[in-house]
Rosetta silent file (secondary structure, phi, psi, omega in degrees, C-alpha in Angstrom):
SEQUENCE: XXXXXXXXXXXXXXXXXXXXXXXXXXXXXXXXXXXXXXXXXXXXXXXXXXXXXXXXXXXXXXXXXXXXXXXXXXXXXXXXXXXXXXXXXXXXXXXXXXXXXXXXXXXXXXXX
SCORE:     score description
SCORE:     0.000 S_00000001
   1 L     0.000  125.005  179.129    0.000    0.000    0.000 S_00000001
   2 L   -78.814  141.814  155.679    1.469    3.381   -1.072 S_00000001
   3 L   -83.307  145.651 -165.820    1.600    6.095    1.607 S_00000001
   4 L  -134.689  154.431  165.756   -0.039    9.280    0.671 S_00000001
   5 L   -95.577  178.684 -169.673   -0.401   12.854    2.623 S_00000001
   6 H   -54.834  -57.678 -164.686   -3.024   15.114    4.049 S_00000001
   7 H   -47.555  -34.892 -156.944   -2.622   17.155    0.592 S_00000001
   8 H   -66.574  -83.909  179.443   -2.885   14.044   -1.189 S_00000001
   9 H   -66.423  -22.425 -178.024   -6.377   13.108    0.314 S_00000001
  10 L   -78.782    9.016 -176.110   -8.019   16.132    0.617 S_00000001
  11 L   -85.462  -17.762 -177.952   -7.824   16.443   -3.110 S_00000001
  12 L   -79.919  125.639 -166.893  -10.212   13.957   -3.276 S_00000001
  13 L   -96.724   81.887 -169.398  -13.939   14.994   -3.507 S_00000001
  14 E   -99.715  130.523 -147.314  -15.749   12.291   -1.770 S_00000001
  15 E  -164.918  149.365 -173.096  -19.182   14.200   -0.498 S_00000001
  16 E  -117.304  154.159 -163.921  -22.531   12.191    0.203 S_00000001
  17 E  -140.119   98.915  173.898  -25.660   12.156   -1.729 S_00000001
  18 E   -70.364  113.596  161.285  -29.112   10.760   -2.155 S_00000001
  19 E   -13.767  105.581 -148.244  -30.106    8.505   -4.551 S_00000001
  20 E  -138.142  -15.464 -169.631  -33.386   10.096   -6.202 S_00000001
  21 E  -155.057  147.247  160.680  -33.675    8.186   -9.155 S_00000001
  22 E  -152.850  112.399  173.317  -32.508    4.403  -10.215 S_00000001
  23 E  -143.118  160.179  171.574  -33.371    2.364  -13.508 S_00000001
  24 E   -61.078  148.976 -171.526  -31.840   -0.454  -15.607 S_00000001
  25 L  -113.124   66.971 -169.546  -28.788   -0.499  -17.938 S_00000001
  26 L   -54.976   -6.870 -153.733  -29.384   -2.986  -20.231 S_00000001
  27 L  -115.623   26.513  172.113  -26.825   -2.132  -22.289 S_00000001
  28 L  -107.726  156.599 -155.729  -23.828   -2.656  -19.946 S_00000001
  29 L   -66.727   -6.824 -153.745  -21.294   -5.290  -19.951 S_00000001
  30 L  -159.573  109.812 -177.392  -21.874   -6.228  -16.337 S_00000001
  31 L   -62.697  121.924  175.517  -25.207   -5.722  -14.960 S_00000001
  32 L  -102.893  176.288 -179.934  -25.716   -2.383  -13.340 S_00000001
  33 E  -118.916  144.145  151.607  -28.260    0.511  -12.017 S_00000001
  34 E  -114.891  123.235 -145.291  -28.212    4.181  -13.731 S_00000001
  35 E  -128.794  146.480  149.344  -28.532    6.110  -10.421 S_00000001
  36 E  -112.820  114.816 -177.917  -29.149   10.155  -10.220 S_00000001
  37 E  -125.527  145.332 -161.683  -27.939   11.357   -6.937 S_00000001
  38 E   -84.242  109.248 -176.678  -28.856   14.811   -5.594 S_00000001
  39 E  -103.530   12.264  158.247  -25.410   16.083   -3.974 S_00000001
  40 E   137.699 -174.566  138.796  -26.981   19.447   -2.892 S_00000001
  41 L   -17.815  -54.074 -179.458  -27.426   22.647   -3.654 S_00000001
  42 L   -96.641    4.327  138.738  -23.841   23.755   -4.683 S_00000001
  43 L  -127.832   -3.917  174.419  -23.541   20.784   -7.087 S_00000001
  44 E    92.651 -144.782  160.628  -26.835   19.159   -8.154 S_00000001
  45 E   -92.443  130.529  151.677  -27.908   16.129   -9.736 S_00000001
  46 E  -132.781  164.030 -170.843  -25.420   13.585  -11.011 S_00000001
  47 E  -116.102  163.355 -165.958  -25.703   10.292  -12.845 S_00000001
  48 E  -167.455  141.522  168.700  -23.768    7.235  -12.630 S_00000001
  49 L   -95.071   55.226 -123.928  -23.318    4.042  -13.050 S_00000001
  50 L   -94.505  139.876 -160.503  -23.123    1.647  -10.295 S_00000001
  51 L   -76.554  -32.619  138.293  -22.383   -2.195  -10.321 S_00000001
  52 L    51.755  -70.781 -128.244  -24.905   -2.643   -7.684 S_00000001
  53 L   -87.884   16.223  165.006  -27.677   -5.132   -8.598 S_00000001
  54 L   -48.161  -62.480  178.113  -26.543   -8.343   -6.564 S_00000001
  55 L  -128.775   35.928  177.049  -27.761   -6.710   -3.463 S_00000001
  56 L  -160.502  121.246  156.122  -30.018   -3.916   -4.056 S_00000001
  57 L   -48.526   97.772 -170.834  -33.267   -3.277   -5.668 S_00000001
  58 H   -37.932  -62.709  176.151  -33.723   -0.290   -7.970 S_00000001
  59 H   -25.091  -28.049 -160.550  -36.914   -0.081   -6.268 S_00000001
  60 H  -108.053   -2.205 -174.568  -35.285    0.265   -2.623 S_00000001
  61 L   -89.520  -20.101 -178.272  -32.556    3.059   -3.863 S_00000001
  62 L   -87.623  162.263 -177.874  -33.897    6.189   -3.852 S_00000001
  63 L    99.896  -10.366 -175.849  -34.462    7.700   -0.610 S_00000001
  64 L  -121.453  148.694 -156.934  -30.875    6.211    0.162 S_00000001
  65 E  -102.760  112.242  168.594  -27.533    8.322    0.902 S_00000001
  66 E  -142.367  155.437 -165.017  -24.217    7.326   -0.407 S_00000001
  67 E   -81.356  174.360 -158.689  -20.812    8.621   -0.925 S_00000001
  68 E  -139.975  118.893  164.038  -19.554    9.764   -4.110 S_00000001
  69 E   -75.659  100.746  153.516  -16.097   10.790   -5.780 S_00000001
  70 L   -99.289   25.391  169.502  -16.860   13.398   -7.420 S_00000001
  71 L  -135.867   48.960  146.082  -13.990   15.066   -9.213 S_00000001
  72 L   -92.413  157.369 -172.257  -13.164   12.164  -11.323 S_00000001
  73 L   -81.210 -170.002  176.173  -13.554   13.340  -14.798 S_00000001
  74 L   -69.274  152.685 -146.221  -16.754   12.167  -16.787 S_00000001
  75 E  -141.329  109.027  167.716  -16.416    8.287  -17.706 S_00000001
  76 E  -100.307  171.257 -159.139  -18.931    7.124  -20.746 S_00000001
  77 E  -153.281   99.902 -152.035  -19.927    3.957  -20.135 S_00000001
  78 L    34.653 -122.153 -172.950  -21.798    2.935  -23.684 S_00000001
  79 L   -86.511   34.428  169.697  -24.673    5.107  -24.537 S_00000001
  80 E  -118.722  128.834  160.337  -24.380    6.847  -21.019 S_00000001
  81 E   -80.185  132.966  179.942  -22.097    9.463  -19.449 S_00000001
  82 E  -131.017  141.591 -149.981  -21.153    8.910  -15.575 S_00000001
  83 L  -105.524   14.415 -162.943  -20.282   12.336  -13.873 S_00000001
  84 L  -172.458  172.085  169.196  -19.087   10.444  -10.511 S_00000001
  85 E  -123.702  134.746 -160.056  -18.378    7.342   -8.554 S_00000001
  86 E  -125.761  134.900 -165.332  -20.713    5.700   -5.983 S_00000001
  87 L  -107.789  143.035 -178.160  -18.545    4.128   -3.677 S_00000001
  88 E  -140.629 -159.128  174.595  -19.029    0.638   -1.879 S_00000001
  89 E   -98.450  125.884  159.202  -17.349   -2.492   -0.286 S_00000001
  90 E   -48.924  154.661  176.881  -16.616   -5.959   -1.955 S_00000001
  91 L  -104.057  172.006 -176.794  -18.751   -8.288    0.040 S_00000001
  92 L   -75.151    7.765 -176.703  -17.231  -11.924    0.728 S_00000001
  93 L  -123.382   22.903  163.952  -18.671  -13.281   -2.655 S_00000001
  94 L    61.074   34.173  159.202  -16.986   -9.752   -4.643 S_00000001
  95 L  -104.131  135.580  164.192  -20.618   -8.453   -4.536 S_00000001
  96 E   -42.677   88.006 -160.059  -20.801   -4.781   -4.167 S_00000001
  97 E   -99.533  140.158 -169.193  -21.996   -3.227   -0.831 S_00000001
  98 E   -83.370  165.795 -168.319  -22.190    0.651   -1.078 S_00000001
  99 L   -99.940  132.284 -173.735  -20.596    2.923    1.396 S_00000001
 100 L  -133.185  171.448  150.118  -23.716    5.075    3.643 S_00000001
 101 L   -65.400  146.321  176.214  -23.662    7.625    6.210 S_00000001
 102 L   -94.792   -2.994  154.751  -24.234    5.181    9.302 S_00000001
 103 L  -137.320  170.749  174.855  -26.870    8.637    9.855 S_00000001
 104 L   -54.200  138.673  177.339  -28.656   11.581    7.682 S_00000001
 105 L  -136.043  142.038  170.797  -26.341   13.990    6.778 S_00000001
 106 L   -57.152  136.742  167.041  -26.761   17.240    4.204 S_00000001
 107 L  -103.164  148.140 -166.333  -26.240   16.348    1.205 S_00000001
 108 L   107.168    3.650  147.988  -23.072   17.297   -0.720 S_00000001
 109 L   -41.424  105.272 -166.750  -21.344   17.136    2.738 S_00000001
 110 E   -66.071  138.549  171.580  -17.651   16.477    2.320 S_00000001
 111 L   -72.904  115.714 -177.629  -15.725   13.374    3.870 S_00000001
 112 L  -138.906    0.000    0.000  -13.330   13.966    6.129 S_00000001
């Protein structure tokens, strides 16, 4: 594991967000969700594409808060652009668990 510095991490814009929107991506190599998450006021709505659908229902995502990278640049990913990265865990069978607030927090609130 490389060591990195304060400057190092704070460049990174990881800031939490609610899910507001989730539908299917048929047209991705690895089945996925296309998520809109609201990250506040001072940045908006952004879409993404999240690997997801192992252990979460589109139905059960909006309404739920998760962190975000958001100064990666824009990534397309087929006929979709993804403005951000929704961040999670491997699980023990390399399924994707996403990274929450363990409570509500505003969103577009930075991690630190």
């Amino acid at each position: 594991m490389e060591t990195i510095n304060w400057a190092d991490f704070a460049k990174v814009e990881l800031r939490v967000g609610t899910i507001v929107e989730a539908q299917e991506f048929p047209e991705a190599r690895k089945p996925a969700y296309l998520l809109v998450v609201d990250f506040g006021p001072e940045i908006g709505l952004r879409k993404s594409s999240a690997q997801i659908t192992t252990l979460y229902n589109k139905e059960d995502l909006p309404g739920r808060q998760v962190l975000g990278v958001l100064n990666f640049p824009p990534k397309q990913i087929g006929p979709h652009r993804s403005e951000c990265l929704i961040t999670g865990f491997p699980d023990q069978d390399g399924a994707v668990v996403l990274a929450m607030p363990e409570r509500l927090v505003p969103n577009g609130s930075k991690l630190f």
